[in-house]
ZATOR-810761 format. One record per residue: residue in three letters; x, y, z of N, C-alpha, C in turn. Coordinates in steps of 0.1 Angstrom, whole numbers, padded with zeros to 4 digits, always signed. Example, Ala and Ser with C-alpha at 12.3 -4.5 7.8 and 13.67 -1.06 7.14 Angstrom:
2
Ala+0132-0057+0078+0123-0045+0078+0132-0033+0078Ser+0128-0022+0071+0137-0011+0071+0129+0000+0079
//
This chain:
357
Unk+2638+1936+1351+2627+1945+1354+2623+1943+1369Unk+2623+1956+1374+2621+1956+1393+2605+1948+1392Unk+2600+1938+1406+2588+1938+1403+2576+1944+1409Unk+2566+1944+1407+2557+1953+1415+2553+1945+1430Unk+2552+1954+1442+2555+1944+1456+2552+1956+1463Unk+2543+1952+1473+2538+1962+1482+2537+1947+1498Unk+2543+1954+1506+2540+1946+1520+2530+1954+1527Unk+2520+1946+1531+2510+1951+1540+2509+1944+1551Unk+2510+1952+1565+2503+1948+1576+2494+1953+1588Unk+2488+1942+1594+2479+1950+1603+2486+1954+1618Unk+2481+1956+1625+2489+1958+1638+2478+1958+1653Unk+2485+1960+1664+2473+1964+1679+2470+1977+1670Unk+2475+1988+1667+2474+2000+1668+2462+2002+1658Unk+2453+1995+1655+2447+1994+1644+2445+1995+1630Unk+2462+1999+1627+2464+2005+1611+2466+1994+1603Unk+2466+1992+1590+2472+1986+1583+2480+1995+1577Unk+2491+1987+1574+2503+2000+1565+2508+1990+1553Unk+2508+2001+1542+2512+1994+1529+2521+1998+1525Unk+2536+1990+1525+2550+1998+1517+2553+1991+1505Unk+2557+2003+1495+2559+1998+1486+2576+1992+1484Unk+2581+1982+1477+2590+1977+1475+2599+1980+1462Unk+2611+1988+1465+2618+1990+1453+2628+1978+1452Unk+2628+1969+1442+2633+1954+1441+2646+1954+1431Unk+2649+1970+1424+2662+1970+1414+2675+1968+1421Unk+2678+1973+1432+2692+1974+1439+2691+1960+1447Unk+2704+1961+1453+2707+1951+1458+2703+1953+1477Unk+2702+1962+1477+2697+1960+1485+2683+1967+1489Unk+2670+1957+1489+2658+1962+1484+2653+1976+1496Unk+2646+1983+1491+2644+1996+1503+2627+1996+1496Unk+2617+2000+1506+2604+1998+1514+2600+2016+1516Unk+2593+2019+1507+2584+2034+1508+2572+2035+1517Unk+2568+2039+1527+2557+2039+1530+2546+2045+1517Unk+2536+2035+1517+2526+2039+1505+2508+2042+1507Unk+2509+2035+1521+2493+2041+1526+2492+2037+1534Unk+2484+2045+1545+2481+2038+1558+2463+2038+1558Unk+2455+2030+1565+2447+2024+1564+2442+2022+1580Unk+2436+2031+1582+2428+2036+1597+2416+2031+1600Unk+2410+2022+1590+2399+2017+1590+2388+2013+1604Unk+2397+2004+1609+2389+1996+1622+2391+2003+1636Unk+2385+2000+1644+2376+2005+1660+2383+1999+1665Unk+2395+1985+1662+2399+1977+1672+2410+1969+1666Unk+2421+1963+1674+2432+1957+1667+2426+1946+1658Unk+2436+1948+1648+2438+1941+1631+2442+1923+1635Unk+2435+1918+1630+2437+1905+1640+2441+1893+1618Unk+2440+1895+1611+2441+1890+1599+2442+1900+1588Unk+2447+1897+1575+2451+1904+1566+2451+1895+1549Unk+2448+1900+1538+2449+1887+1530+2451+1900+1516Unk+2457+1895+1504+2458+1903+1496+2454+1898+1482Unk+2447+1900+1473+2442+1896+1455+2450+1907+1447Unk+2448+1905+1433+2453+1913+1424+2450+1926+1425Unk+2438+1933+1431+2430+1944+1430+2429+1945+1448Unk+2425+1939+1455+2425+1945+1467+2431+1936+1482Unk+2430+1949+1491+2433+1943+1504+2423+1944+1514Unk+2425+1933+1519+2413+1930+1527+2421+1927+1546Unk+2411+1937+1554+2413+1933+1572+2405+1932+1576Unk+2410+1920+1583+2398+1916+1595+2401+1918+1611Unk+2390+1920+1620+2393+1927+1631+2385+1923+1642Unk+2392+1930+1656+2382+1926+1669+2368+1937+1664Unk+2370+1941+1662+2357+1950+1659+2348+1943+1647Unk+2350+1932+1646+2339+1923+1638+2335+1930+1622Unk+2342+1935+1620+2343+1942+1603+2356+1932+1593Unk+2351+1934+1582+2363+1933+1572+2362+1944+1562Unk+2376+1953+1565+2378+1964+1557+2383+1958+1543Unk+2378+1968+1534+2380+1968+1519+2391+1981+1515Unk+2403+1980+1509+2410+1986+1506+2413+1985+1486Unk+2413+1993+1480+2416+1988+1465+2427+1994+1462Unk+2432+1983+1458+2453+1990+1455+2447+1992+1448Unk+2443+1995+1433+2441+1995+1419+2440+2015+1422Unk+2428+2020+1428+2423+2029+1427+2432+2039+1439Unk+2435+2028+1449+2442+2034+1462+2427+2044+1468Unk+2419+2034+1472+2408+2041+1480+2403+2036+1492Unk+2400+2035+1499+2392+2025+1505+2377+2020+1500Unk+2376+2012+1503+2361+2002+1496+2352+1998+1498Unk+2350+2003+1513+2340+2001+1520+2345+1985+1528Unk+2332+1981+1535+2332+1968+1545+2326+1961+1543Unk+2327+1945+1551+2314+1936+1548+2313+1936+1563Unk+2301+1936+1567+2293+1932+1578+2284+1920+1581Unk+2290+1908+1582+2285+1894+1579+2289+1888+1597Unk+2296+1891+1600+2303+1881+1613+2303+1888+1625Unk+2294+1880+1633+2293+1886+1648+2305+1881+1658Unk+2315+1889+1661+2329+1885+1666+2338+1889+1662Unk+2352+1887+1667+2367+1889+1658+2367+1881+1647Unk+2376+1890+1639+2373+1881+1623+2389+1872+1622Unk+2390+1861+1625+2400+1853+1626+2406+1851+1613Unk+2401+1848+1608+2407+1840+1590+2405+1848+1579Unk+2412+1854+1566+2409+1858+1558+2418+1847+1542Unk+2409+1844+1536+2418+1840+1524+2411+1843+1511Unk+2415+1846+1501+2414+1848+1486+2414+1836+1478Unk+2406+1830+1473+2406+1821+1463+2411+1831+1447Unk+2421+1829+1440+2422+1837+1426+2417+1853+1429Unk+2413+1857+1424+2409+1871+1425+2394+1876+1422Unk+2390+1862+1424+2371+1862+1426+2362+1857+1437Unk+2371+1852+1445+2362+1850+1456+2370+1850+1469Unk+2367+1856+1482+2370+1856+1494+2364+1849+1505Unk+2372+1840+1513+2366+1836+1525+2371+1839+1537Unk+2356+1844+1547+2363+1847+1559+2359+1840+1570Unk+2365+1835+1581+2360+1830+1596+2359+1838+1604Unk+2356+1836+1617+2353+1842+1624+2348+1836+1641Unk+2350+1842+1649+2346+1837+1662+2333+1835+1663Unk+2324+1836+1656+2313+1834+1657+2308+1820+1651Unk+2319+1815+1646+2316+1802+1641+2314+1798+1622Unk+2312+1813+1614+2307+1812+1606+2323+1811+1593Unk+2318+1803+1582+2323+1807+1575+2319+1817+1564Unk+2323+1827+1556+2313+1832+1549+2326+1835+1533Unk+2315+1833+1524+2323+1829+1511+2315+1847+1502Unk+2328+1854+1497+2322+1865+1492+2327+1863+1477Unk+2322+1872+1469+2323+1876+1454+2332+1886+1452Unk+2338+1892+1449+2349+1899+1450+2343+1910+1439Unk+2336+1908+1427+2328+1911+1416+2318+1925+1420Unk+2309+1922+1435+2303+1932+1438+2303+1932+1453Unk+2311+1924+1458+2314+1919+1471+2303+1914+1478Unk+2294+1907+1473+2280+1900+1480+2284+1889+1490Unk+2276+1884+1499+2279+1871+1503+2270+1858+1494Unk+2280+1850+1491+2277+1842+1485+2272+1830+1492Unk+2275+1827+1502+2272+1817+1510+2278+1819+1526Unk+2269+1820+1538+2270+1812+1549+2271+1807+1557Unk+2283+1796+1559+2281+1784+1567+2291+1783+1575Unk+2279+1777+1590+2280+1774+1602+2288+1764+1605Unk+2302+1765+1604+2317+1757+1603+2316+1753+1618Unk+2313+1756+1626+2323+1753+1643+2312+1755+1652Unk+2312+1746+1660+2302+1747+1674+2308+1763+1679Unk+2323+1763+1681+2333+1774+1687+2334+1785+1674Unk+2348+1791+1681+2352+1798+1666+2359+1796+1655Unk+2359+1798+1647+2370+1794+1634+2384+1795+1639Unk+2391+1790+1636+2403+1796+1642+2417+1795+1627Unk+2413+1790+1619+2418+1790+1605+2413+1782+1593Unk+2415+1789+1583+2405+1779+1568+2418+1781+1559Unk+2419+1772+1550+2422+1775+1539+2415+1766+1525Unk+2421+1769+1514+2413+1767+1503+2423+1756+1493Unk+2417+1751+1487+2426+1739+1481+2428+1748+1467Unk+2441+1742+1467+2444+1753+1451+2436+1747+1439Unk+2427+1740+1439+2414+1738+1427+2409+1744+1430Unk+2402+1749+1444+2391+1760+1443+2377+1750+1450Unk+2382+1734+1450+2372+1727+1450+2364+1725+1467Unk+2376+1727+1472+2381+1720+1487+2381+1732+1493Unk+2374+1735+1508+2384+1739+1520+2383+1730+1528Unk+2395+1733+1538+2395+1728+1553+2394+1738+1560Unk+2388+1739+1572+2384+1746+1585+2391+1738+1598Unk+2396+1746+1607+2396+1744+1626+2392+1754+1634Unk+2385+1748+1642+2378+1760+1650+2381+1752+1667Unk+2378+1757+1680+2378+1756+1693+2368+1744+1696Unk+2363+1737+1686+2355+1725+1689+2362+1712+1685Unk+2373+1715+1685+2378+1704+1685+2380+1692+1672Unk+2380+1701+1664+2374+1694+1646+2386+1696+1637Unk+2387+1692+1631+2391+1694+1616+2382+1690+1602Unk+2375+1706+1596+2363+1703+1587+2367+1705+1572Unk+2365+1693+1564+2366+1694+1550+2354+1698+1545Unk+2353+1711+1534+2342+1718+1529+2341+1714+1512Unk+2327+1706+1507+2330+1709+1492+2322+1720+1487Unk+2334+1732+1483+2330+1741+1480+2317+1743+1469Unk+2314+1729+1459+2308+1731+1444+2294+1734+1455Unk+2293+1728+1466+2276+1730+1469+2277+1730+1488Unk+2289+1738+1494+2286+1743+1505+2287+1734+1518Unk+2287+1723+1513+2285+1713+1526+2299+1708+1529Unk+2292+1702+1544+2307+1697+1547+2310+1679+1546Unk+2320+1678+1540+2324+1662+1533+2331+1655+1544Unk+2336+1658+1551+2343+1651+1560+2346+1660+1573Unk+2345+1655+1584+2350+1655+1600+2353+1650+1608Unk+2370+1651+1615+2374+1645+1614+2375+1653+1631Unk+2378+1641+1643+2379+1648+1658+2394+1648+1660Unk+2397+1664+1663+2414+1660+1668+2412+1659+1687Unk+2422+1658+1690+2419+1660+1705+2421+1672+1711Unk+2427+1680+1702+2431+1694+1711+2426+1707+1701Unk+2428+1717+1707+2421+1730+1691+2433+1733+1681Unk+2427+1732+1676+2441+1738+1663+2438+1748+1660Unk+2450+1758+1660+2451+1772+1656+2452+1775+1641Unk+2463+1765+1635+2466+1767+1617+2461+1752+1606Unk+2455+1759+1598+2452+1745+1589+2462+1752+1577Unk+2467+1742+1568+2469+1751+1554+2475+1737+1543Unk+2470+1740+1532+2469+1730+1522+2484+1734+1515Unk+2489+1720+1512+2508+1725+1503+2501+1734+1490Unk+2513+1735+1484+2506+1744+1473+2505+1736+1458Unk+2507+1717+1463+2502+1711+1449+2494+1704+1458Unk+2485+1706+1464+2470+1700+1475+2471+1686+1473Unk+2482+1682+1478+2485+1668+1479+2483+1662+1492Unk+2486+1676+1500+2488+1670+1514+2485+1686+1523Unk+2481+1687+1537+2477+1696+1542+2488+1692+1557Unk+2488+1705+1564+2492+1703+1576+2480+1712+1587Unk+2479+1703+1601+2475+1711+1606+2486+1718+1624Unk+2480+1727+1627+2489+1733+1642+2482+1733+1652Unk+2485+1726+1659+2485+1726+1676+2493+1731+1686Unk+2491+1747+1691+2503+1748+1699+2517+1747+1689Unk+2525+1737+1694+2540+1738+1690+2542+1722+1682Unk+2530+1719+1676+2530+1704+1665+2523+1710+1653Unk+2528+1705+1647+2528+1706+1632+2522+1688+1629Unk+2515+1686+1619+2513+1678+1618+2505+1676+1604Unk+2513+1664+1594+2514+1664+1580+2502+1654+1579Unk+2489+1661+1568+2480+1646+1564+2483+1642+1548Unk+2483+1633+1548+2481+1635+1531+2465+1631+1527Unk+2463+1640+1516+2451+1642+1508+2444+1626+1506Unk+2449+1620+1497+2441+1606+1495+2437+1592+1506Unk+2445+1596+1518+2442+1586+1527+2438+1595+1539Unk+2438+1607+1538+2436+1612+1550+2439+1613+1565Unk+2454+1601+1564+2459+1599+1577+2472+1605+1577Unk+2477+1608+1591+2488+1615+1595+2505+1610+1590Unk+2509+1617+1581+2522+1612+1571+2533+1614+1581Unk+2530+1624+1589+2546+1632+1599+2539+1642+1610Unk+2547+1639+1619+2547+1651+1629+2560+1661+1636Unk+2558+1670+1637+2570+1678+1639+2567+1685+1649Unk+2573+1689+1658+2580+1692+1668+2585+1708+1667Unk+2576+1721+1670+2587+1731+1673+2592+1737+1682Unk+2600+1746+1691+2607+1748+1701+2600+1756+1711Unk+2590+1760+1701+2576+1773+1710+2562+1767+1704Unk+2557+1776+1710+2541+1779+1706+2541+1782+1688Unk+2537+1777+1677+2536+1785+1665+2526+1797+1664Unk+2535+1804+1658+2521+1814+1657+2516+1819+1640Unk+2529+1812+1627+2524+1817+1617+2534+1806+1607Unk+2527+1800+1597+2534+1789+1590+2532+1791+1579Unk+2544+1791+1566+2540+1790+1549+2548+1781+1541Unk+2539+1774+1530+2547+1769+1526+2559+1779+1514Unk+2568+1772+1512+2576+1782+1500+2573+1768+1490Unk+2574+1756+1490+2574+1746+1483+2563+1736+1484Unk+2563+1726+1479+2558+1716+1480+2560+1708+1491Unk+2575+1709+1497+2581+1699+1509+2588+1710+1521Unk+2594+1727+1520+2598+1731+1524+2584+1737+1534Unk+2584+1742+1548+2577+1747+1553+2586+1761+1562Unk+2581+1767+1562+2585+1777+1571+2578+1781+1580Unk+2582+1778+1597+2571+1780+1605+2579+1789+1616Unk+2570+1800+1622+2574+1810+1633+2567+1803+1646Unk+2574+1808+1657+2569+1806+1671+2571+1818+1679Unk+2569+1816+1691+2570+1825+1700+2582+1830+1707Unk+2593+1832+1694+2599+1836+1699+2610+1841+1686Unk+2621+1849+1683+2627+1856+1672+2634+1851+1660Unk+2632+1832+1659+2637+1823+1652+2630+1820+1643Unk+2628+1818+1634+2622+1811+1621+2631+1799+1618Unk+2625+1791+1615+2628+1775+1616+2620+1766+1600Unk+2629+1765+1589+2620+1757+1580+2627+1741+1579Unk+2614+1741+1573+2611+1723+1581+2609+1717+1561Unk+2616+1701+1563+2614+1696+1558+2604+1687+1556Unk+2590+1690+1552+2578+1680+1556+2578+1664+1552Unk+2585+1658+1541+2586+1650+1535+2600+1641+1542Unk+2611+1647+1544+2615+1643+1555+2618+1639+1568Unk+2606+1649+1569+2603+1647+1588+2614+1656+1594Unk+2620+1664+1589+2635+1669+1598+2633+1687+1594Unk+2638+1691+1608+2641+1708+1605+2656+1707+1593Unk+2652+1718+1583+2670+1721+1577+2677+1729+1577Unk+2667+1740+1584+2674+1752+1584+2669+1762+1596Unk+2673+1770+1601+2670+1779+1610+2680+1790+1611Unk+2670+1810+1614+2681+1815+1616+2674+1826+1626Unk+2678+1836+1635+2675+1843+1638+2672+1859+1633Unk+2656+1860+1629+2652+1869+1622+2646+1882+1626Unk+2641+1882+1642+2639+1894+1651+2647+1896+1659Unk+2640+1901+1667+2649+1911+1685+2635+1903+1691Unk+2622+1902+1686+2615+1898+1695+2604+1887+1689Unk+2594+1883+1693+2586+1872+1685+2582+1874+1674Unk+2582+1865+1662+2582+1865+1647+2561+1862+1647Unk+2555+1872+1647+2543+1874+1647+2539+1866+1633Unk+2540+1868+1618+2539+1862+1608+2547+1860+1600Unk+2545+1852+1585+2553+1849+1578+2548+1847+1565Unk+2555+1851+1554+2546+1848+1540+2558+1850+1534Unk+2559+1845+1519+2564+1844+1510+2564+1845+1492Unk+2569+1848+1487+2566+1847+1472+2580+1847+1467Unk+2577+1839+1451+2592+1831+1442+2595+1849+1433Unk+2606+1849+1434+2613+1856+1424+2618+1844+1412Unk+2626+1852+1402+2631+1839+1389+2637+1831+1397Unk+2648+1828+1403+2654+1818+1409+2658+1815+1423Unk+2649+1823+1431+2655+1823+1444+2638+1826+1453Unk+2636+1824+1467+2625+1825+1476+2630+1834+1483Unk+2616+1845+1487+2619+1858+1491+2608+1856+1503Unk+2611+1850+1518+2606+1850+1528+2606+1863+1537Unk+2594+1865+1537+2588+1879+1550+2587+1873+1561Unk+2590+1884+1570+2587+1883+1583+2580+1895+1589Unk+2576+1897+1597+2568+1908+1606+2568+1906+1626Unk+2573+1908+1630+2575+1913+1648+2568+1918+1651Unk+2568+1920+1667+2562+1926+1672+2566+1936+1676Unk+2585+1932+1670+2589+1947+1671+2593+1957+1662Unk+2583+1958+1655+2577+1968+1648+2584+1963+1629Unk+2593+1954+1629+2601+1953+1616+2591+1945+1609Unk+2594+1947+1596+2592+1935+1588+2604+1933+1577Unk+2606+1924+1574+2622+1917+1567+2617+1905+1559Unk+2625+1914+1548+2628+1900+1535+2641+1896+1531Unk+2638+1884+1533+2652+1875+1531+2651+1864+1519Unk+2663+1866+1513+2663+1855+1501+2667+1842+1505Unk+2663+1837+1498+2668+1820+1499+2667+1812+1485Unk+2675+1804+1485+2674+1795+1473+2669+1777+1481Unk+2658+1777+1473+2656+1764+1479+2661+1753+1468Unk+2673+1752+1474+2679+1735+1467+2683+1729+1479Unk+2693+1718+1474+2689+1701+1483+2693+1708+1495Unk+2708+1713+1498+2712+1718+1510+2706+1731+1513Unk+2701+1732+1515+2694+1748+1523+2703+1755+1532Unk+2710+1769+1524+2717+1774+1536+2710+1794+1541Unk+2711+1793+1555+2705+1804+1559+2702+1815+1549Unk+2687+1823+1553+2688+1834+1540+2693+1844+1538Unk+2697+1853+1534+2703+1865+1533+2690+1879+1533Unk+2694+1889+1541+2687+1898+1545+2687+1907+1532Unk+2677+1908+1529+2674+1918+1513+2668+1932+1517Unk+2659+1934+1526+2659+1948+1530+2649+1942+1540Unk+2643+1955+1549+2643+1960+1560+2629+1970+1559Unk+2623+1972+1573+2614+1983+1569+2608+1983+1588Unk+2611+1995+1591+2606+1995+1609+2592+2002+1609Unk+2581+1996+1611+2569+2003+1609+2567+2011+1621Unk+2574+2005+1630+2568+2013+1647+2563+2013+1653Unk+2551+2000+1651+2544+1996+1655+2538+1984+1657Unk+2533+1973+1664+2531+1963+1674+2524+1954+1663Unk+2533+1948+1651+2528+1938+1644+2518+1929+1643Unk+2506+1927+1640+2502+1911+1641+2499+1903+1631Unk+2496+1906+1614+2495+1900+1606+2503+1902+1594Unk+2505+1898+1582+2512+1902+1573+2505+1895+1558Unk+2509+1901+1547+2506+1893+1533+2512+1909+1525Unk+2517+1897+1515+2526+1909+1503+2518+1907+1494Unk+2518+1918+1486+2508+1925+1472+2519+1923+1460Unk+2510+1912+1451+2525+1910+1438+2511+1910+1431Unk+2508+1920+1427+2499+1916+1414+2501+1904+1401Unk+2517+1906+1399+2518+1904+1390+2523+1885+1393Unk+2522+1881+1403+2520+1864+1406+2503+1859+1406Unk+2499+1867+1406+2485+1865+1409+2477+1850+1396Unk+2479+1842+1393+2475+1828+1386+2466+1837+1379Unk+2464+1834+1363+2450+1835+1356+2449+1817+1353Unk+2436+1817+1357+2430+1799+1351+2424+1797+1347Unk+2424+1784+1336+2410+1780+1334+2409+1766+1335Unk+2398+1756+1337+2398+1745+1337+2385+1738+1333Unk+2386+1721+1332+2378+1718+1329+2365+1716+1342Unk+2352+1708+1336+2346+1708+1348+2347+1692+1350Unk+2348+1693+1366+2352+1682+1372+2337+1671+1376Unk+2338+1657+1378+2322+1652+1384+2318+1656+1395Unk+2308+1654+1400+2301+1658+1414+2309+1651+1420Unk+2316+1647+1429+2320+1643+1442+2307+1636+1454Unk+2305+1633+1460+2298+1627+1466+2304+1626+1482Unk+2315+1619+1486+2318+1613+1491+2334+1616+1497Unk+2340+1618+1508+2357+1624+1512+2367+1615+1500Unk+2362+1607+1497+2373+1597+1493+2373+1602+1478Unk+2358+1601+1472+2361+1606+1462+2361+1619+1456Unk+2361+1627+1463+2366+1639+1463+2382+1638+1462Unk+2386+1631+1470+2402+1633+1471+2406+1626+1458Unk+2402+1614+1452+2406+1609+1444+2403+1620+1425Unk+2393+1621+1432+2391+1633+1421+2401+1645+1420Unk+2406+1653+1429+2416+1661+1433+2427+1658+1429Unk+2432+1642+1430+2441+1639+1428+2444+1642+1409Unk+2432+1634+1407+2434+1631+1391+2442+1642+1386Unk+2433+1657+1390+2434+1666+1387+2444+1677+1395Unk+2455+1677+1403+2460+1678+1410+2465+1692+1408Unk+2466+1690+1395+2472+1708+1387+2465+1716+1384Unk+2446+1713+1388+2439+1716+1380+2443+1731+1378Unk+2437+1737+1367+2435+1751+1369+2421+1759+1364Unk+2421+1770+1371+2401+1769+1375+2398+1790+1372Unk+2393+1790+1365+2387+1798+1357+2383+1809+1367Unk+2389+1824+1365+2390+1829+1383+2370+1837+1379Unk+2364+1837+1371+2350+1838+1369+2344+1826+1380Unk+2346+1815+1377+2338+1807+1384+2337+1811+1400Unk+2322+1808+1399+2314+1806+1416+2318+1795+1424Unk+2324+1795+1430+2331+1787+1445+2317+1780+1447Unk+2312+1786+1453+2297+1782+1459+2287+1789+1450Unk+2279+1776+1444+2269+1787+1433+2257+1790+1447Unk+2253+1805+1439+2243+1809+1448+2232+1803+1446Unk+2220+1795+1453+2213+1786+1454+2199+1790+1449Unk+2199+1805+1450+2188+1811+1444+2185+1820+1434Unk+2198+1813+1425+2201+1817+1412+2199+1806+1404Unk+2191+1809+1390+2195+1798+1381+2210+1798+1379Unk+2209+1785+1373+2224+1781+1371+2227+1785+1357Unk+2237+1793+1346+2239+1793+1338+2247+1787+1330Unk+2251+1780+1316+2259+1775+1311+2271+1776+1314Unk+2283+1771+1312+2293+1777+1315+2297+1776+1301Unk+2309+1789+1296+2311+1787+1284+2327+1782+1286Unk+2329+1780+1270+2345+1778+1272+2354+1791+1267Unk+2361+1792+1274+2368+1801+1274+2385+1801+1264Unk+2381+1807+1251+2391+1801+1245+2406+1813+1243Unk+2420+1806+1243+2429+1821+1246+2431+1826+1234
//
């Protein structure tokens, strides 16, 4: 069965464009499926949930798009500045950063702001979210690396780097996080919180994913894509994937094989297969799709990977250490896409029930 797959991106030109993906043939082909005129000013982030898509922009908005209905959804007006960071927790809550410094945590339910908080003396410059739901990290232009406990908003740990970091992002079993400087990569692990590896890329990075646990895939400034062994400290593979700089990168698993995107700034975006086993050899080009226009973010729409969870509830945390140690326990947790990230503070709190299948 073909799967359901829509690529969305933003661009300078202000649009976001959504194609849909026909995945039965062998060689996959890309429908234009909506375009998305939303913003006053180039598309600077992009993030996608089971039900909607979400842009963020120099024009200080985040547009609302709903694949479900194919409408637009209106905006949130929370952040004074470019909206730098967008991420999805499950399909109930969204977080966005921003030059303004703020982080701001939404409900996806009625789209409210649920919480926010003043992350960065500077601007945000990337967040992401620990796959429990429990944890984010933040980097912003002050020079930080900030751990957030999401159960009650505050921040647990900060940590001084020396230079700004552009990319934070948690592996996808939150064991271990990397952050980006320029053209370093650089591996923490979760329970000690000290630097496991550092890597070395050939440019500037401008867009990093994991596909694995240990495999990374990182873009730079220039038409190469390069994935990196994090656990071994070593590049394994590299291939040439534009004509011009590889603007982003994202990924999702088919049954047996990894289906890595790319997006340029010369106007393409490309999916390539790959099989991640021990030897990793170059991916093979699966289709194609020329938008025409001046790339800068990207994220694919698979409804149908979208995690349903539930979990148990974990202790209060207190403290970085035991937070991580708690994380650890529970490393697979899985977390109930109803639950409040950040409970609203001026709400009573209500039971939680259990949720039985």
């Amino acid at each position: 069965m073909a799967a359901v797959l829509e690529l969305v991106a933003g661009s300078y030109e202000q649009v976001a464009f959504g194609y849909r993906v026909k995945t039965d043939e062998k060689e996959w082909t890309s429908k234009p499926n909506f375009t998305h005129h939303a913003h006053t000013a180039s598309i600077s982030a992009v993030a996608a949930s089971e039900r909607f898509v979400v842009t963020g922009s120099k024009d200080e908005t985040i547009q609302l798009y709903d694949m479900k209905k194919r409408i637009e959804h209106g905006a949130l007006l929370q952040h004074d500045g470019t909206i730098t960071c967008l991420e999805f927790y499950g399909s109930s809550h969204l977080l966005s950063g921003g030059e303004d410094g703020l982080i701001c945590v939404w409900s996806t339910k009625k789209w409210e702001s649920l919480k926010s908080i003043k992350a960065h003396k500077g601007h945000v410059t990337s967040l992401s979210v620990h796959p429990s739901g429990k944890l984010a990290l933040s980097v912003g232009t002050d020079k930080t690396l900030r751990t957030w406990n999401l159960t009650n908003g505050r921040s647990a740990f900060i940590k001084n780097i020396k230079q700004n970091a552009h990319i934070v992002r948690w592996s996808p079993d939150g064991d271990k996080y990397v952050v980006v400087i320029n053209d370093m990569v650089t591996l923490y692990d979760l329970e000690t919180a000290s630097v496991t590896a550092t890597i070395i890329n050939a440019k500037r990075i401008s867009s990093i994913k994991f596909l694995n646990n240990s495999i990374l895939a990182v873009a730079g400034d220039d038409e190469t894509v390069r994935l990196c062994d994090v656990g071994k400290e070593k590049w394994v593979c590299e291939f040439k994937a534009h004509e011009t700089r590889v603007k982003a990168v994202d990924s999702f698993n088919m049954e047996d094989y990894c289906v890595l995107v790319t997006a340029s700034n010369d106007g393409f975006i490309k999916m390539w297969k790959l099989y991640l086993k021990e030897e990793l050899e170059s991916p093979t080009l699966l289709g194609e799709v020329n938008t025409t226009a001046r790339l800068t973010c990207l994220a694919v729409w698979k409804p149908s990977s979208v995690q349903q969870i539930t979990k148990e509830p974990a202790a209060e945390a207190t403290t970085s250490e035991e937070l991580a140690q708690e994380l650890l326990k529970t490393k697979r947790v899985r977390i109930a896409t109803e639950e409040v990230i950040l409970e609203d503070e001026s709400k009573p709190k209500k039971k939680k029930q259990k949720s039985g299948k």
